[in-house]
C-alpha positions in Angstrom: -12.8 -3.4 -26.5 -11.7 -0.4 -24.6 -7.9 -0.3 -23.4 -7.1 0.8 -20.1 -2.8 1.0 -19.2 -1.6 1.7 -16.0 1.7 2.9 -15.2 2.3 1.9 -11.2 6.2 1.6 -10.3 5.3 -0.8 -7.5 2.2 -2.7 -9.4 2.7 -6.7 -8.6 1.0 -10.1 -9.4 -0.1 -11.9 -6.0 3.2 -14.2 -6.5 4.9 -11.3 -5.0 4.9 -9.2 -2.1 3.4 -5.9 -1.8 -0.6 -4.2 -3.0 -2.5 -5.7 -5.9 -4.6 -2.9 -6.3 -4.1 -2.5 -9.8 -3.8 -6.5 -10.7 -7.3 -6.4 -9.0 -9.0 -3.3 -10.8 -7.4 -5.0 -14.0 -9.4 -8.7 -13.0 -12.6 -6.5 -13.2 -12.2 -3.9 -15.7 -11.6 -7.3 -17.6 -15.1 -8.3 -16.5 -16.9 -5.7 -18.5 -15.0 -5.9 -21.8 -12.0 -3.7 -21.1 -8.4 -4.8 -22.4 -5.8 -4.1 -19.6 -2.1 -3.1 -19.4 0.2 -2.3 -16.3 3.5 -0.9 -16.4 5.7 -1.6 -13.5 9.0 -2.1 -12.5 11.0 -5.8 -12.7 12.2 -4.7 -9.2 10.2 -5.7 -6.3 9.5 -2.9 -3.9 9.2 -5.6 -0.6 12.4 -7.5 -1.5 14.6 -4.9 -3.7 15.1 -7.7 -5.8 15.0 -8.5 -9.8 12.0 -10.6 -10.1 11.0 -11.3 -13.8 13.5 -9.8 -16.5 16.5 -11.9 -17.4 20.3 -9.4 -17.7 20.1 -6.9 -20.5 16.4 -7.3 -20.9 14.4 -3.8 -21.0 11.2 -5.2 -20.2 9.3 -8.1 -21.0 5.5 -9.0 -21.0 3.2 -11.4 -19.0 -0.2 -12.5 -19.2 -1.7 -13.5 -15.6 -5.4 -13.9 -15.9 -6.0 -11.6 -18.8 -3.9 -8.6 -17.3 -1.2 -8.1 -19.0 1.9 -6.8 -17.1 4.9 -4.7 -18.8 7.8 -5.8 -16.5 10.7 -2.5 -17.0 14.1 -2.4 -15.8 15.2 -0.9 -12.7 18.3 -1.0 -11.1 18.1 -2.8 -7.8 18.7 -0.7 -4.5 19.2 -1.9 -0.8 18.7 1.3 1.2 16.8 4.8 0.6 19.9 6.6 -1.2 20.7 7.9 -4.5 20.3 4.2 -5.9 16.6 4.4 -4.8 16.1 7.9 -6.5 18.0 6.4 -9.8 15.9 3.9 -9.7 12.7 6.1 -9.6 14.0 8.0 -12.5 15.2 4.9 -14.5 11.5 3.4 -14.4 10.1 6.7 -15.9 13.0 6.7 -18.5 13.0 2.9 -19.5 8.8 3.6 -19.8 9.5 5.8 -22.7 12.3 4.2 -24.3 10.0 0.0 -25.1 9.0 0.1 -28.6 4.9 0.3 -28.2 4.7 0.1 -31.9 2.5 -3.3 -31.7 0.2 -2.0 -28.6 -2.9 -1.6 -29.6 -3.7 2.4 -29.0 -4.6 3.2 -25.6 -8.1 5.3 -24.4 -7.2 6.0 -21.1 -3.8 6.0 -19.5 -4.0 6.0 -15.1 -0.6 7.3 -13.8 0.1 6.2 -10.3 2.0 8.0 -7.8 3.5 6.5 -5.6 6.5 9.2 -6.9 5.6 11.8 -9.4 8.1 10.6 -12.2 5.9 7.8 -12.4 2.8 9.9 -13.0 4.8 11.9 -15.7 6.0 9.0 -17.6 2.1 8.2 -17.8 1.5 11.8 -19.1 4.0 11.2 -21.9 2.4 8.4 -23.2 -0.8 10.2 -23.0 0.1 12.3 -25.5 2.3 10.4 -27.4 -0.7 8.2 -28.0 -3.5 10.5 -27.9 -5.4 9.3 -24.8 -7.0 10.5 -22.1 -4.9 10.8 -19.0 -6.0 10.3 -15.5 -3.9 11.2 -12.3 -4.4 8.5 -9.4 -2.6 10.0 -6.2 -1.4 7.1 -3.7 0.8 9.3 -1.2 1.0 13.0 -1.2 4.7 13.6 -2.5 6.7 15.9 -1.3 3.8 16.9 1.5 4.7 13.9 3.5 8.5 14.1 2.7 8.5 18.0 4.2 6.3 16.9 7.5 8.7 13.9 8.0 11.4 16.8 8.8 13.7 14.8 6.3 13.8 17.9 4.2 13.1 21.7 4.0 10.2 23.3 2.2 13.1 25.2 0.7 15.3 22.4 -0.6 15.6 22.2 -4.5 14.8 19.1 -4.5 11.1 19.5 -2.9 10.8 22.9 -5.3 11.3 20.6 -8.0 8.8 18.4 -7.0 6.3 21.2 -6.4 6.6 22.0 -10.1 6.1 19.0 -11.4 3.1 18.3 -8.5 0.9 21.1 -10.2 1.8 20.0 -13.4 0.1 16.7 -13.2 -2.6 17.7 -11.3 -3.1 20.3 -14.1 -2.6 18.4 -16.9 -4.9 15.4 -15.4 -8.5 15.1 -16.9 -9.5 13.4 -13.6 -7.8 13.0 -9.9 -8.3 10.1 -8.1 -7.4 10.2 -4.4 -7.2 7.2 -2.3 -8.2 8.8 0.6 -10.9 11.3 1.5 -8.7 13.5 3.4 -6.2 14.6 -0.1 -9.5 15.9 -1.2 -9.1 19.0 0.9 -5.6 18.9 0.3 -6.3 19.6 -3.5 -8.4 22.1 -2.8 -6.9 24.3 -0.5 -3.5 24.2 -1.6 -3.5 23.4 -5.5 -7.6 25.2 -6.1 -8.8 21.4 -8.1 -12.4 21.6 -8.6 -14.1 19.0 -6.5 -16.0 17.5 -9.8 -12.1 16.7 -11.5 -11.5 14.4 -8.0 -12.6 10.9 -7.3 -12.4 8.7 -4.5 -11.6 5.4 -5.0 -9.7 3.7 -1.4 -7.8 1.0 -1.9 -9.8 -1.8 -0.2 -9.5 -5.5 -1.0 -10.8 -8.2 -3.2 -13.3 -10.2 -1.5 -12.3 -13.3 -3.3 -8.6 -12.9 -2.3 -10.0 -13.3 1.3 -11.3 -17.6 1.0 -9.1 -20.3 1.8 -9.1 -23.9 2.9 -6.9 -24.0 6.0 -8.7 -24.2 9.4 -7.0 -21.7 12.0 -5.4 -24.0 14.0 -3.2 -25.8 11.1 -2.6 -21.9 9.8 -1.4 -21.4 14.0 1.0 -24.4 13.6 2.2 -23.6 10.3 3.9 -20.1 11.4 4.5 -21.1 14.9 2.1 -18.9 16.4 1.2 -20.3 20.2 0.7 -17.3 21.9 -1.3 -14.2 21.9 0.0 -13.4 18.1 -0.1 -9.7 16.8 0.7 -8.9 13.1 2.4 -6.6 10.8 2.2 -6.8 7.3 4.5 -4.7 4.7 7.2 -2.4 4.1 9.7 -1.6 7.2 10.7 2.0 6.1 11.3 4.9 7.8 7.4 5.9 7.8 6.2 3.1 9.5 7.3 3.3 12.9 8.0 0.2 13.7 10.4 1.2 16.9 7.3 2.1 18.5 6.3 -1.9 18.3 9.7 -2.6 19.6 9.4 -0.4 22.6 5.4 -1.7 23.3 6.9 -5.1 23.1 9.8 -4.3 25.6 7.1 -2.9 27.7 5.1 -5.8 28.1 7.7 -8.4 27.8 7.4 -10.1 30.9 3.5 -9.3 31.5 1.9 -11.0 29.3 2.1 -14.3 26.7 1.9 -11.8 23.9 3.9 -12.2 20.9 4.5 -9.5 17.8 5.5 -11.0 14.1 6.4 -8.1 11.6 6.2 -9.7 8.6 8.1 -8.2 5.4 10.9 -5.9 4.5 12.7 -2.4 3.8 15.4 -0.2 4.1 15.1 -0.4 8.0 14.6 -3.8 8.2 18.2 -4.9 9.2 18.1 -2.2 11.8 15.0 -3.0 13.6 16.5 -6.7 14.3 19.8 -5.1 15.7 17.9 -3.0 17.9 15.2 -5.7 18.9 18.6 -7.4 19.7 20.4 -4.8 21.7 17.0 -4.0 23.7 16.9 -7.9 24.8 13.3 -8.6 23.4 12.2 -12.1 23.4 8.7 -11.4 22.3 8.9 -10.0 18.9 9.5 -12.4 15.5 10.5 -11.0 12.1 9.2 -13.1 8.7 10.4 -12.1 5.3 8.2 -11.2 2.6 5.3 -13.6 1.8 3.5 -13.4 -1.8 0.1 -11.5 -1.5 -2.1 -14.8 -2.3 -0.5 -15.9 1.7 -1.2 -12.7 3.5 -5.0 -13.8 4.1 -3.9 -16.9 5.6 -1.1 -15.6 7.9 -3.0 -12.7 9.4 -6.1 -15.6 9.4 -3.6 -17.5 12.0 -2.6 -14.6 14.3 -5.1 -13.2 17.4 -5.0 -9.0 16.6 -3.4 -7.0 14.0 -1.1 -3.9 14.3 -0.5 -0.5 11.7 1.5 2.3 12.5 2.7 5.3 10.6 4.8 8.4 12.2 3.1 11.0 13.6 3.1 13.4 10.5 0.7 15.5 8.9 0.1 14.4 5.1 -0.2 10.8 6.9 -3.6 11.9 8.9 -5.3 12.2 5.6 -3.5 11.2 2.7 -2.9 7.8 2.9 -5.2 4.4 2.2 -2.6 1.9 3.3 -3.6 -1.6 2.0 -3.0 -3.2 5.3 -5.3 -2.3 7.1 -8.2 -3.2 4.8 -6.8 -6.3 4.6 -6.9 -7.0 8.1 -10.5 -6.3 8.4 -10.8 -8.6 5.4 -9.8 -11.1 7.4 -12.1 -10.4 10.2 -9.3 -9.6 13.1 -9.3 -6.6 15.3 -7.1 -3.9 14.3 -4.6 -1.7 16.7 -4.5 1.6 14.9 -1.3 3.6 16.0 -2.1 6.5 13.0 -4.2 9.7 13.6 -7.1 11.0 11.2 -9.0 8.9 9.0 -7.3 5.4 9.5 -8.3 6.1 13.1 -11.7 7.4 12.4 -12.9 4.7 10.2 -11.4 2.0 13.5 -13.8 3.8 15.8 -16.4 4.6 14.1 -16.8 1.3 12.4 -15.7 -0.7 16.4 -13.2 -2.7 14.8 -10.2 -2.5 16.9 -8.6 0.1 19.3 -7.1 3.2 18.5 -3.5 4.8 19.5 -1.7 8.2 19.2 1.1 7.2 16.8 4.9 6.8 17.9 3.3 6.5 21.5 4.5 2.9 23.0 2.9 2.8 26.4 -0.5 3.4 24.6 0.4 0.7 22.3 1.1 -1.4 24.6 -1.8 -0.6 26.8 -4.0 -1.3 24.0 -2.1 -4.9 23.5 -3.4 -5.6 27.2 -6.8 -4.7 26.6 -7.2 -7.1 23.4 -5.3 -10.1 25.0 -7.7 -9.9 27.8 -11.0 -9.5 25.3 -12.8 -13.2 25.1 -12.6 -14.9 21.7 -16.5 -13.5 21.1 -15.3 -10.1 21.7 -12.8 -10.3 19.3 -14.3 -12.0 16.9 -17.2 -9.3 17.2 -14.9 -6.3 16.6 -13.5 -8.3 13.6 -16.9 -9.2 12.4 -17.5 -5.3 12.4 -14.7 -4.7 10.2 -15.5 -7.2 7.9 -18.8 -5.6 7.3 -17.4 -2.8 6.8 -15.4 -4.2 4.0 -17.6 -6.0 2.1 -20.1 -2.8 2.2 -17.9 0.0 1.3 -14.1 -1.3 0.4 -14.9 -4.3 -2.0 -12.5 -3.6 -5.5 -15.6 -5.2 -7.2 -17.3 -2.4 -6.5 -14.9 0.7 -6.8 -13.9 -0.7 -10.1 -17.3 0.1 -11.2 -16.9 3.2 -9.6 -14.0 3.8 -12.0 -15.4 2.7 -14.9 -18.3 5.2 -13.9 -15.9 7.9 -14.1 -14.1 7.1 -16.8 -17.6 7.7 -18.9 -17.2 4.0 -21.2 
């Protein structure tokens, strides 16, 4: 039995809201006689709330389908402020601080970061235990932070980060990169040999993507009568979702075209004031659905929506699960984010593409879909769906990882 941990702040269990990347590598890597652990934290990243550990608990354990999860205290947070920050650090603290005594001894250890203290608690108990640690880079910290224009290239707080940035990538026996684009970013800016790198995107789990439901009981079940749009995840400052507001404000008395944003964040509370103060009557907001629904809700709606700012690192370092889970479920994809996302959309034919934080593209593009015939639609989402199942299936890139790993 060869034991795999992984150390992923935001892992989940499809009960919750948010990526199963990790629960679903963990399925497989089951599959082929590998004994699975995740570390993540009891707080939920979608709903900021506690979600497993009962008060004074530092972490607890639980068994889903073989995987078994390591549930650590955070402290909850409601906005991105120093709470958020603590809350980073606390994870990588309260890692180090559970007595593994009983654990069986790990072979490989995969640090995820989503934030580098993460990835560094990971190291530590690489070395603590003697195994063999691998780096897996989700989003390109502080790069994205610095092109956001939140904070200086100069700041302390991004030097910091820069240390500890080589560090990992130094220390890590392998790399892998979510998207093909931090491949170049490795290279030119931190000189990692091409061989140390490998490129597993997130993609989906095909079997995720079944259910019983015919579309029209899924349509009465949300209240979706119109032209339906979606948006699936975090509401954060990254995402953009203004520019959805303003699209919908645009067309809001040309069309029977509705947007639902479905999920939460830090700007959730003031995207509904603002879709209230502009007067728009043709945008919904859901809460937070557990990942086992999100096939079924985007099965319901006509057209999907992403969108990311228009900043640098997000061109090609970023994999968001969204948007393979829309073609997953075979709809047509408005793509608001430049490089890669964008590429893969047109080259595949399985949506439209935008400039991002451009509105009267967006909402141009809205128009074009609402007027495309159910075949047309259901062709470009056929495309993507092929697409899927070809190249983005986690069957297969957890074979790829296994690969790597050399079991």
């Amino acid at each position: 039995m060869y034991n795999i941990w992984m150390v992923n702040h935001y892992a989940i269990t499809p009960d919750l809201p948010g990526g199963t990347r990790h629960y679903d590598f963990g399925c497989e890597l089951i599959r082929h006689k590998c004994h699975i652990k995740i570390f993540a934290s009891d707080v939920n990243l979608a709903t900021r709330k506690h979600t497993r550990l009962k008060d004074n608990e530092l972490c607890c354990i639980e068994n889903i389908n073989k995987v078994e999860f390591i549930w650590v205290r955070t402290t909850a947070y409601r906005r991105n402020d120093w709470r958020r920050a603590w809350n980073m650090l606390e994870f990588a603290w309260n890692i180090n601080r559970i007595d593994l005594s009983g654990f069986d001894k790990p072979d490989v250890i995969i640090g995820s970061s989503p934030h580098p203290f993460a990835a560094l608690a990971a190291l530590r108990l690489a070395r603590k235990f003697g195994a063999r640690f691998f780096l897996e880079l989700r989003d390109l910290w502080p790069q994205a932070l610095v092109d956001m224009g939140g904070v200086s290239e100069r700041h302390p707080s991004v030097k910091l980060m820069r240390l500890l940035e080589g560090y990992l990538y130094r220390k890590a026996e392998k790399i892998i990169v979510l998207a093909e684009g931090s491949k170049e970013y490795l290279s030119n800016r931190w000189k990692v040999l091409p061989e140390r790198v490998i490129y597993l995107p997130n993609g989906v789990h095909m079997d995720n993507f079944t259910f019983r439901d015919d579309r029209d009981s899924l349509r009465a079940r949300y209240g979706f009568e119109k032209f339906t749009l979606i948006y699936t995840g975090a509401h954060g400052p990254a995402n953009s979702l203004e520019t959805i507001l303003k699209a919908a404000k645009r067309i809001m008395h040309h069309r029977e075209v509705e947007f639902v944003l479905v999920g939460d964040g830090p700007v959730k509370e003031n995207l509904v004031k603002r879709a209230a103060e502009m007067e728009i009557n043709n945008v919904r907001f859901l809460n937070p659905v557990p990942k086992s629904e999100i096939p079924g809700l985007i099965a319901a709606a006509d057209a999907c929506i992403i969108t990311l700012r228009a900043v640098d690192a997000f061109s090609y370092g970023i994999s968001p699960n969204k948007i393979f889970d829309y073609m997953a479920s075979k709809k047509p994809v408005i793509c608001a984010v430049a490089g890669d996302m964008a590429d893969l959309i047109t080259r595949v034919g399985a949506g439209i593409t935008v400039p991002p934080e451009d509105d009267e593209s967006l909402s141009r593009a809205v128009i074009v879909l609402s007027n495309c015939s159910n075949s047309e639609l259901e062709k470009m989402g056929q495309k993507g769906y092929s697409e899927i199942t070809r190249n983005y299936s986690r069957q297969e890139l957890a074979k790829r990882l296994l690969c790597s790993i050399n079991i």
